[in-house]
N, CA, C and O atoms as a GROMACS GRO file, in nm:
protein
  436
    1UNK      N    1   0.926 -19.843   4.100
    1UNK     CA    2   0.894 -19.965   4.171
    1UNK      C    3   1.006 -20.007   4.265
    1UNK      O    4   0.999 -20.093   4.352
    2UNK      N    5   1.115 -19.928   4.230
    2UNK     CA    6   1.244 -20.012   4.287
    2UNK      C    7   1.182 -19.918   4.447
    2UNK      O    8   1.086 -19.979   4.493
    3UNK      N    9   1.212 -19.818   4.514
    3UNK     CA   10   1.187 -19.784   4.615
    3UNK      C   11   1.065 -19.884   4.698
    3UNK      O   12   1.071 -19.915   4.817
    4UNK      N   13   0.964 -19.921   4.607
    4UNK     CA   14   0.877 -20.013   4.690
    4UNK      C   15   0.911 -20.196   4.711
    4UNK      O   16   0.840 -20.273   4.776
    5UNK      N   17   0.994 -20.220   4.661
    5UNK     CA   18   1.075 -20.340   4.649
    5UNK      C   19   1.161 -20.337   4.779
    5UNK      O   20   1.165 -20.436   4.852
    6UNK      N   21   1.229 -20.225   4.808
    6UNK     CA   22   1.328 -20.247   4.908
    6UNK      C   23   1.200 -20.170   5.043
    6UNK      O   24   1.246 -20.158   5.157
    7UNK      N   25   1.098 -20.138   5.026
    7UNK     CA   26   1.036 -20.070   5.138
    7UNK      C   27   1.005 -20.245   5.185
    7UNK      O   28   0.996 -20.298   5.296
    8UNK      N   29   0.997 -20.287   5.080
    8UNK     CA   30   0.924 -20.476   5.159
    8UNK      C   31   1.044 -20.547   5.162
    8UNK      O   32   1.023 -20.616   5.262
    9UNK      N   33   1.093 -20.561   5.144
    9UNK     CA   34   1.226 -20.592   5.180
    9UNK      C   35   1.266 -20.532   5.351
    9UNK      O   36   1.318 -20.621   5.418
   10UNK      N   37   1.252 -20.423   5.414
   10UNK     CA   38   1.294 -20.373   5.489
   10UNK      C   39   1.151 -20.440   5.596
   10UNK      O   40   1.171 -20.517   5.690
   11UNK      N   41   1.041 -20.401   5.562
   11UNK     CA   42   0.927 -20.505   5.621
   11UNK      C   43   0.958 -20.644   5.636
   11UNK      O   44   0.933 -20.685   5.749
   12UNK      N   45   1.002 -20.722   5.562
   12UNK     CA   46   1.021 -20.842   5.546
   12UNK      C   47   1.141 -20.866   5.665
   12UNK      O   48   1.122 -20.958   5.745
   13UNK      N   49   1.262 -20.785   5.677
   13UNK     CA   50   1.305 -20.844   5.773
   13UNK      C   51   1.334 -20.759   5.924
   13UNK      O   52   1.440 -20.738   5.982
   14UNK      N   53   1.205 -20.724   5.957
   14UNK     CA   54   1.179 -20.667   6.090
   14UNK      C   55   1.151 -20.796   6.149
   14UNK      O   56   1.089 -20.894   6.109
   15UNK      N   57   1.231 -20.760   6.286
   15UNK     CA   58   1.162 -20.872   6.383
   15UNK      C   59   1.028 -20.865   6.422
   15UNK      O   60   0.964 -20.762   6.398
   16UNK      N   61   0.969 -20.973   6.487
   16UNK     CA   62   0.886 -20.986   6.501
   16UNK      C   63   0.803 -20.874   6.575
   16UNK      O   64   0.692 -20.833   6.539
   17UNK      N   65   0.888 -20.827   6.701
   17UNK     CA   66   0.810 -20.692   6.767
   17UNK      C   67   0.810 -20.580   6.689
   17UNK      O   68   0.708 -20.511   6.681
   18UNK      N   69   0.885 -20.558   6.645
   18UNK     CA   70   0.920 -20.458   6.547
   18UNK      C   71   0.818 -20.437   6.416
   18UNK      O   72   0.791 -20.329   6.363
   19UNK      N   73   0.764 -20.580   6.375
   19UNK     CA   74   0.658 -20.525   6.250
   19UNK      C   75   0.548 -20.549   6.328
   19UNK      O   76   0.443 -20.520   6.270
   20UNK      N   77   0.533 -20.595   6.454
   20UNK     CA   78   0.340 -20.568   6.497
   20UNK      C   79   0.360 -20.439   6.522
   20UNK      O   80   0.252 -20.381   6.514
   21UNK      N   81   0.484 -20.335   6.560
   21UNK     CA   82   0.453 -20.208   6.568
   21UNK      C   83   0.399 -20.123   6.414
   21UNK      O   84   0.310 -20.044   6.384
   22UNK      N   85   0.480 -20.175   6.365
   22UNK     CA   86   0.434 -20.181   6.189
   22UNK      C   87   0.284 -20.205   6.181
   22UNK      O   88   0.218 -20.115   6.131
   23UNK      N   89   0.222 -20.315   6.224
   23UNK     CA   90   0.120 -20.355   6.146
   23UNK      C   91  -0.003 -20.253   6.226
   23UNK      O   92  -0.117 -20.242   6.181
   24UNK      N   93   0.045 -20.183   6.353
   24UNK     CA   94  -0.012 -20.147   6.465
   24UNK      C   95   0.004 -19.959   6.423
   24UNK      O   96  -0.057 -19.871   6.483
   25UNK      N   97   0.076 -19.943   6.338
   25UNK     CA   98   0.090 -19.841   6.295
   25UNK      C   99   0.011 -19.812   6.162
   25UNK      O  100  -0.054 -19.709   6.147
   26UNK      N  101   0.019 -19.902   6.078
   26UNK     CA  102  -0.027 -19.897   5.930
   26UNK      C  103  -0.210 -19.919   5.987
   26UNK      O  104  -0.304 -19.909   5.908
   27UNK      N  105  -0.225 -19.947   6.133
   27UNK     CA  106  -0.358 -19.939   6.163
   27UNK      C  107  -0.448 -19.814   6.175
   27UNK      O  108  -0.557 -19.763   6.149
   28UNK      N  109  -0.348 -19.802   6.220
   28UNK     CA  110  -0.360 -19.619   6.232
   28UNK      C  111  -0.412 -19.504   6.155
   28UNK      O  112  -0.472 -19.405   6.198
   29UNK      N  113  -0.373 -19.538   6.007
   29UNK     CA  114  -0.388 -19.486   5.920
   29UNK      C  115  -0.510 -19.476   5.854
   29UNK      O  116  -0.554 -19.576   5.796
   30UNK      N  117  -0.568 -19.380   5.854
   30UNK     CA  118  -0.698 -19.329   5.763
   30UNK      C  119  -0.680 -19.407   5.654
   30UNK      O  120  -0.577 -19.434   5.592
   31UNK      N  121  -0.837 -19.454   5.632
   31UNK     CA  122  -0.881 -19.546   5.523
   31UNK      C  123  -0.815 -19.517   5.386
   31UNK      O  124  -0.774 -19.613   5.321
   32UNK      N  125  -0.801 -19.393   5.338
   32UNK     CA  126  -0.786 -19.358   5.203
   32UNK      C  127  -0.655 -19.385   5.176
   32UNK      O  128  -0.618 -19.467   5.092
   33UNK      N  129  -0.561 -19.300   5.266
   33UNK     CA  130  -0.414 -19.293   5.321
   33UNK      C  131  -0.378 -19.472   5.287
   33UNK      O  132  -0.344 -19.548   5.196
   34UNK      N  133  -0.404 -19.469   5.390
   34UNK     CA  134  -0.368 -19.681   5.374
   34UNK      C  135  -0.368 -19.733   5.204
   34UNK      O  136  -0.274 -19.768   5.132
   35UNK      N  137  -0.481 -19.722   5.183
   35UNK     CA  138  -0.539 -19.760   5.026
   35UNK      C  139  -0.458 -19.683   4.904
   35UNK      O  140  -0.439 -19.731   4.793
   36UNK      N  141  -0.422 -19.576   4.942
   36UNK     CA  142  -0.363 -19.500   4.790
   36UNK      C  143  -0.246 -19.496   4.843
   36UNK      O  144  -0.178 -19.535   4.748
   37UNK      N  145  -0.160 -19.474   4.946
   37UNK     CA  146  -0.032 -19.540   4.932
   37UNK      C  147   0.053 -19.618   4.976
   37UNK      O  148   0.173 -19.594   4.993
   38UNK      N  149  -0.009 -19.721   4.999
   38UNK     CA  150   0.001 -19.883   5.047
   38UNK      C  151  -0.025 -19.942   4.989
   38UNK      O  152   0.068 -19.989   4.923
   39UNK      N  153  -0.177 -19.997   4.955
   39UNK     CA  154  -0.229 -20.124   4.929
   39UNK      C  155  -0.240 -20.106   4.748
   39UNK      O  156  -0.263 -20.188   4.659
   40UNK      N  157  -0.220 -20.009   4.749
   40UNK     CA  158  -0.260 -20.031   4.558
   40UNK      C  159  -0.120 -20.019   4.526
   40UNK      O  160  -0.096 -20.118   4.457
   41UNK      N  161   0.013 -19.936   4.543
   41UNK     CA  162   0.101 -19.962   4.468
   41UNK      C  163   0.163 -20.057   4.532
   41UNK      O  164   0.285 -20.046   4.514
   42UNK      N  165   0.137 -20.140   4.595
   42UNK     CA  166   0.218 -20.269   4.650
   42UNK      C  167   0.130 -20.341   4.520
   42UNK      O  168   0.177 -20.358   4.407
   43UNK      N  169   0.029 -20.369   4.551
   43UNK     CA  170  -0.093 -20.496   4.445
   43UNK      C  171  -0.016 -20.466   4.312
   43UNK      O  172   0.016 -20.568   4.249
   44UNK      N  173   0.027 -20.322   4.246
   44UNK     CA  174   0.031 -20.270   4.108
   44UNK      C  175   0.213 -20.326   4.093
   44UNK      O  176   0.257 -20.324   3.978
   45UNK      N  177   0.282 -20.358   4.173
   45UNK     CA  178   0.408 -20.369   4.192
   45UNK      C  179   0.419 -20.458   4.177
   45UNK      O  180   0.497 -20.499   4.092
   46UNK      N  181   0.327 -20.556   4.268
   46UNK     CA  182   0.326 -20.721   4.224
   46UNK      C  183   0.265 -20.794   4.080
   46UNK      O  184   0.270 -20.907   4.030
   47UNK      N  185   0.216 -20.682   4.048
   47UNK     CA  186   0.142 -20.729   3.908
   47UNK      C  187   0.194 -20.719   3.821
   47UNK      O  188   0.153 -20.769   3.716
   48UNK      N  189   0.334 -20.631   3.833
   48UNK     CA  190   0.436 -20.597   3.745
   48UNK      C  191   0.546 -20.673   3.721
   48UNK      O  192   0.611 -20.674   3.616
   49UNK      N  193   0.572 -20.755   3.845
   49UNK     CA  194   0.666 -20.845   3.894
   49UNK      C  195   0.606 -20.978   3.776
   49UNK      O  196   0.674 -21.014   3.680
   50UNK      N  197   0.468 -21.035   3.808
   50UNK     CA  198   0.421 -21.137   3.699
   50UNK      C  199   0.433 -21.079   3.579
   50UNK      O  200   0.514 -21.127   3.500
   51UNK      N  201   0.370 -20.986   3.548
   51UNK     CA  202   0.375 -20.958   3.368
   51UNK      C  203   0.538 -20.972   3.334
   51UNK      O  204   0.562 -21.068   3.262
   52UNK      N  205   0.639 -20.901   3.369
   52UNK     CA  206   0.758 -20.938   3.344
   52UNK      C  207   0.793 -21.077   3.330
   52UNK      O  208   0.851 -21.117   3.229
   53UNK      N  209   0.753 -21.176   3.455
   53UNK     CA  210   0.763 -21.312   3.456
   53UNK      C  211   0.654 -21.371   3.299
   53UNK      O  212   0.710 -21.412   3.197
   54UNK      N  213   0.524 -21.365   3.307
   54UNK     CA  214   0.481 -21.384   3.186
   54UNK      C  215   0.496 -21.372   3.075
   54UNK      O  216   0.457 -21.450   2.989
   55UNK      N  217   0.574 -21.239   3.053
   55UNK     CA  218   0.650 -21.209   2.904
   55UNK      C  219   0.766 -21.264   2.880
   55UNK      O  220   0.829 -21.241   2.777
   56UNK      N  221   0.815 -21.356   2.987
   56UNK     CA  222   0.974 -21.449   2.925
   56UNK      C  223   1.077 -21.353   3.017
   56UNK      O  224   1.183 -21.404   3.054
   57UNK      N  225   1.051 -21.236   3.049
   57UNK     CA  226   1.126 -21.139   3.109
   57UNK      C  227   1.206 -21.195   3.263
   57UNK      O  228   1.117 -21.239   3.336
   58UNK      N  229   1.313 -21.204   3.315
   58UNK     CA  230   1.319 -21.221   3.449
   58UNK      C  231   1.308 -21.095   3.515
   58UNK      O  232   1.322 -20.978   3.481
   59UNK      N  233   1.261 -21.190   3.676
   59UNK     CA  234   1.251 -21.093   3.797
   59UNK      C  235   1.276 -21.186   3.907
   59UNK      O  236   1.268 -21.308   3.921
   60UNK      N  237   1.317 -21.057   4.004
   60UNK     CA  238   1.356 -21.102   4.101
   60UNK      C  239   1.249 -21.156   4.212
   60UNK      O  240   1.196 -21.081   4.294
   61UNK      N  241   1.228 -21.281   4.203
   61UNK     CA  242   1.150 -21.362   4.273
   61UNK      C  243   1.132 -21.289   4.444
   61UNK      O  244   1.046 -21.213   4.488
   62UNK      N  245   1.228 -21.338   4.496
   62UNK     CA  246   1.289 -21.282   4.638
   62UNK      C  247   1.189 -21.140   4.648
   62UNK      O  248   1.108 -21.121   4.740
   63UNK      N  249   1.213 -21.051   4.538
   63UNK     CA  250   1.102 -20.937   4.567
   63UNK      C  251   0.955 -20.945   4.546
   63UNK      O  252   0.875 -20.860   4.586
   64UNK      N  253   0.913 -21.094   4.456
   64UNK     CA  254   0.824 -21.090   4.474
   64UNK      C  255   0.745 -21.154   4.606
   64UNK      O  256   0.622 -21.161   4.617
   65UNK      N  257   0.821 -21.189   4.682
   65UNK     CA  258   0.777 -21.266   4.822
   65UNK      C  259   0.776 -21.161   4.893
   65UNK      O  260   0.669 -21.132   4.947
   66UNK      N  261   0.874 -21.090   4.910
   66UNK     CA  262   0.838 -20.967   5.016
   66UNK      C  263   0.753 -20.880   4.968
   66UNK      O  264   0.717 -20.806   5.059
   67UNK      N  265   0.709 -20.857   4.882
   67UNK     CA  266   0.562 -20.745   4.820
   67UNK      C  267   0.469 -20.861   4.872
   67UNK      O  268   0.501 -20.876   4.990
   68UNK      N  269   0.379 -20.941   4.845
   68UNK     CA  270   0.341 -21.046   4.884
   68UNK      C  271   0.327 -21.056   5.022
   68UNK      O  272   0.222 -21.040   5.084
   69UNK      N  273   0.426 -21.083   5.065
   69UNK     CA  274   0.430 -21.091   5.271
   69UNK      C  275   0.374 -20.940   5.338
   69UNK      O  276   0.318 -20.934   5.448
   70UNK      N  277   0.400 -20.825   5.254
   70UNK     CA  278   0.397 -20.651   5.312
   70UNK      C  279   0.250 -20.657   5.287
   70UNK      O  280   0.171 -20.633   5.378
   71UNK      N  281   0.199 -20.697   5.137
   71UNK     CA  282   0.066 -20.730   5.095
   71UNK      C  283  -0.020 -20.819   5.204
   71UNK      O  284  -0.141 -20.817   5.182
   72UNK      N  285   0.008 -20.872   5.281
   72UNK     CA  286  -0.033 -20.982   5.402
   72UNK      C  287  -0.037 -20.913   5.497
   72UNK      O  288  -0.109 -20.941   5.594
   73UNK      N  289   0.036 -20.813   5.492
   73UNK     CA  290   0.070 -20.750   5.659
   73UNK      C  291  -0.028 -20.585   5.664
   73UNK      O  292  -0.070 -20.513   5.756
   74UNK      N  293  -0.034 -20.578   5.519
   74UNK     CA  294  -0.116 -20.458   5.536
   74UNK      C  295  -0.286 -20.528   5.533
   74UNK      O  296  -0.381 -20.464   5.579
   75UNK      N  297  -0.300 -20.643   5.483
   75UNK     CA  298  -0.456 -20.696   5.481
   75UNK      C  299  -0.502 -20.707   5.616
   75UNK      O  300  -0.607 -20.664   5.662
   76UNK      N  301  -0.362 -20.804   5.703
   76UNK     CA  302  -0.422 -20.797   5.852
   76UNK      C  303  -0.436 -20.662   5.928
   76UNK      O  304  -0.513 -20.632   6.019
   77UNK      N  305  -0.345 -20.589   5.868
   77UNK     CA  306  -0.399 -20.471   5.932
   77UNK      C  307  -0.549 -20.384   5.893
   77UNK      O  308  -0.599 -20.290   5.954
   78UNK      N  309  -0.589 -20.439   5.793
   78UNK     CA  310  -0.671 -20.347   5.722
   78UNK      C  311  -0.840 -20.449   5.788
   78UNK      O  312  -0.958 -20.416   5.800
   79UNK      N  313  -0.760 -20.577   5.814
   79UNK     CA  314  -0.917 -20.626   5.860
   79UNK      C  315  -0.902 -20.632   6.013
   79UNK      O  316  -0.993 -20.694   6.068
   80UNK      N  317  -0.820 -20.587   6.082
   80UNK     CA  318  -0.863 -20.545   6.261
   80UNK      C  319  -0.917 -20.404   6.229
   80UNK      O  320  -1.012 -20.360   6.293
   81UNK      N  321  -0.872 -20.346   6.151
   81UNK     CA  322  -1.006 -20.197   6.076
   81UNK      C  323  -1.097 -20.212   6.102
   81UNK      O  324  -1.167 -20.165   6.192
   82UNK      N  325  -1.120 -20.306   6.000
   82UNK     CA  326  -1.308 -20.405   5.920
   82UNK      C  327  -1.377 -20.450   6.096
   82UNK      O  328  -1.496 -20.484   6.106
   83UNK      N  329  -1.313 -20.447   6.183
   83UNK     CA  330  -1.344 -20.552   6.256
   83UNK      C  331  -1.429 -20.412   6.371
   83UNK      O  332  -1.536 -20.419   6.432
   84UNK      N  333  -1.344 -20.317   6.365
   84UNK     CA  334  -1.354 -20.177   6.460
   84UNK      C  335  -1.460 -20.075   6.354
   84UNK      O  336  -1.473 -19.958   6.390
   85UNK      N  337  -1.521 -20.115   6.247
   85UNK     CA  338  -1.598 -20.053   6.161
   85UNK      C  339  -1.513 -19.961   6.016
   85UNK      O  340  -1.564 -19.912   5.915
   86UNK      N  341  -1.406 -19.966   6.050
   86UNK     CA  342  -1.299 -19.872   5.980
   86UNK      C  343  -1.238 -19.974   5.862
   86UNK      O  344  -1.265 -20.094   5.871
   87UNK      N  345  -1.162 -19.929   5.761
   87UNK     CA  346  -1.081 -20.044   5.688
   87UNK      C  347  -1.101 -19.979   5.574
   87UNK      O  348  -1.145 -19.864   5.576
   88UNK      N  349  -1.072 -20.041   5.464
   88UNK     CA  350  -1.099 -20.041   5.350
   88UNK      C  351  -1.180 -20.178   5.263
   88UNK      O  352  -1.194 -20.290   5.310
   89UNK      N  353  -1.222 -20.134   5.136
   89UNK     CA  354  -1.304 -20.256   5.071
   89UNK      C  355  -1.186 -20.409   5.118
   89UNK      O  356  -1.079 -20.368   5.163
   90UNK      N  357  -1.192 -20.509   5.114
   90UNK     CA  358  -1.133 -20.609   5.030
   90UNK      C  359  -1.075 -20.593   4.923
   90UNK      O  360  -0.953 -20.597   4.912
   91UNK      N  361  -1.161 -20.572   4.821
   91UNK     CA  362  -1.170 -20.601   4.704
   91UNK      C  363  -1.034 -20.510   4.661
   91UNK      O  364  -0.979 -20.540   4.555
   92UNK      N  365  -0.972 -20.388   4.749
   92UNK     CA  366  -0.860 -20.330   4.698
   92UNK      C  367  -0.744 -20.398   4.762
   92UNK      O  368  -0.648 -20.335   4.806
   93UNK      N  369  -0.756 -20.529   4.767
   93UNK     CA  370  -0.626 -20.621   4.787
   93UNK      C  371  -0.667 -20.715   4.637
   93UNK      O  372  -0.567 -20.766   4.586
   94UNK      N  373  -0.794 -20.741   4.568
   94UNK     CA  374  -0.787 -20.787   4.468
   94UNK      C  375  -0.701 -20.774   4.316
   94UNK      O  376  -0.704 -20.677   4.241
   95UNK      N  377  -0.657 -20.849   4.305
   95UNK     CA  378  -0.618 -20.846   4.148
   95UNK      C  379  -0.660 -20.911   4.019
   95UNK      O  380  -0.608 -21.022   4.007
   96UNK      N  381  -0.740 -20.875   3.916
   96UNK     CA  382  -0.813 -20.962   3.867
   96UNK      C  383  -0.678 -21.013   3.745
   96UNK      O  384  -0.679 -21.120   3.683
   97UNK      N  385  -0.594 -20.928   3.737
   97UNK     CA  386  -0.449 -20.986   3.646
   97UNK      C  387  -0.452 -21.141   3.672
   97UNK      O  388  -0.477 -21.243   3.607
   98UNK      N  389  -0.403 -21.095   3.844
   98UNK     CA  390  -0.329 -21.181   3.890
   98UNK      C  391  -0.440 -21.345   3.924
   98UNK      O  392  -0.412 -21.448   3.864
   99UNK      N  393  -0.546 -21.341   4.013
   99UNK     CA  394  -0.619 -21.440   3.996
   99UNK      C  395  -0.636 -21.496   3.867
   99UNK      O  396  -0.637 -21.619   3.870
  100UNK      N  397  -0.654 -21.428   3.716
  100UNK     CA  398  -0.715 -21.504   3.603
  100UNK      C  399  -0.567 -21.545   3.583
  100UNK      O  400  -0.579 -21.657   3.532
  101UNK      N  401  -0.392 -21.513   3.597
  101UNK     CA  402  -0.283 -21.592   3.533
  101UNK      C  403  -0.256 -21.674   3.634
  101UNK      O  404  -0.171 -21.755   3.596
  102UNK      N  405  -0.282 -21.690   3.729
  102UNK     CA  406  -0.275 -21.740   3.812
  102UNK      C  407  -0.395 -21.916   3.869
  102UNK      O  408  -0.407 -22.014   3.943
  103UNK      N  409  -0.430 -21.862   3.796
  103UNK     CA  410  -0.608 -21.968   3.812
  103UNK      C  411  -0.633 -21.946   3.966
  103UNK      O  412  -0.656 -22.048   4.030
  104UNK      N  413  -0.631 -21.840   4.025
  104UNK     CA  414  -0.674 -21.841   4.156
  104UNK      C  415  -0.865 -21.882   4.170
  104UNK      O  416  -0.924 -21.942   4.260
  105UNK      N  417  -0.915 -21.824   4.047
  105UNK     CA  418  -1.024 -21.824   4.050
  105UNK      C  419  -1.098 -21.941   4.080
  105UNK      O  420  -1.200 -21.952   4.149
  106UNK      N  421  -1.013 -22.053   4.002
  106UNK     CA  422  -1.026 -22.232   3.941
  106UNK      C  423  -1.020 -22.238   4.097
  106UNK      O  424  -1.120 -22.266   4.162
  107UNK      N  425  -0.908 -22.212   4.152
  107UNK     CA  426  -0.902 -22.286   4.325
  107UNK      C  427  -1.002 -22.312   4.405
  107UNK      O  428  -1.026 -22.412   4.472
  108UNK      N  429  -1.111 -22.129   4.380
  108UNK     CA  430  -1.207 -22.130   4.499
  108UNK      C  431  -1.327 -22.206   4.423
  108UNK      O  432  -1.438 -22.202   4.477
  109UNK      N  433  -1.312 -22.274   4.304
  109UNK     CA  434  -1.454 -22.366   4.288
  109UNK      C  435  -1.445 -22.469   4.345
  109UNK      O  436  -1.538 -22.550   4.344
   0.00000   0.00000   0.00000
């Protein structure tokens, strides 16, 4: 996990031109490609980050904002996809961990 911690970390502090080439690049990328090694071990990274936090365990917060923000940056990229017919589901930015410890679910009623 540690290699994907500092990959968002390194996302996190690109300037601004610098990550639309990022987000303009990660567009690029074939549906599957994007999805199996992007968007799921970022989601599985962040889910790891809470369970640690939930078990009394510390973590480093700071990393969980930049997984989070990379997690943001690959969705917008993944829905100018959705938009060109290409993308991946949604639903593989979902976390059902994370919405039920989270009460995300409670929000959208």
């Amino acid at each position: 996990a540690a290699p994907l911690y500092r990959a968002a970390a390194i996302v996190d502090n690109l300037p601004s031109e610098h990550r639309a080439r990022f987000t303009k690049m990660l567009q690029e990328l074939p549906a599957d490609i994007l999805v199996a090694r992007c968007v799921r071990p970022m989601r599985e990274a962040l889910e790891r980050v809470f369970k640690l936090l939930f078990a009394g365990g510390s973590s480093d917060h700071v990393a969980a904002i930049q997984v989070v923000r990379l997690l943001g940056t690959l969705r917008d990229a993944n829905e100018d996809n959705r938009k060109q017919g290409g993308g991946v589901s949604p639903s593989e930015f979902y976390s059902p961990f994370l919405s039920e410890r989270l009460g995300i679910e409670e929000l959208r009623r």
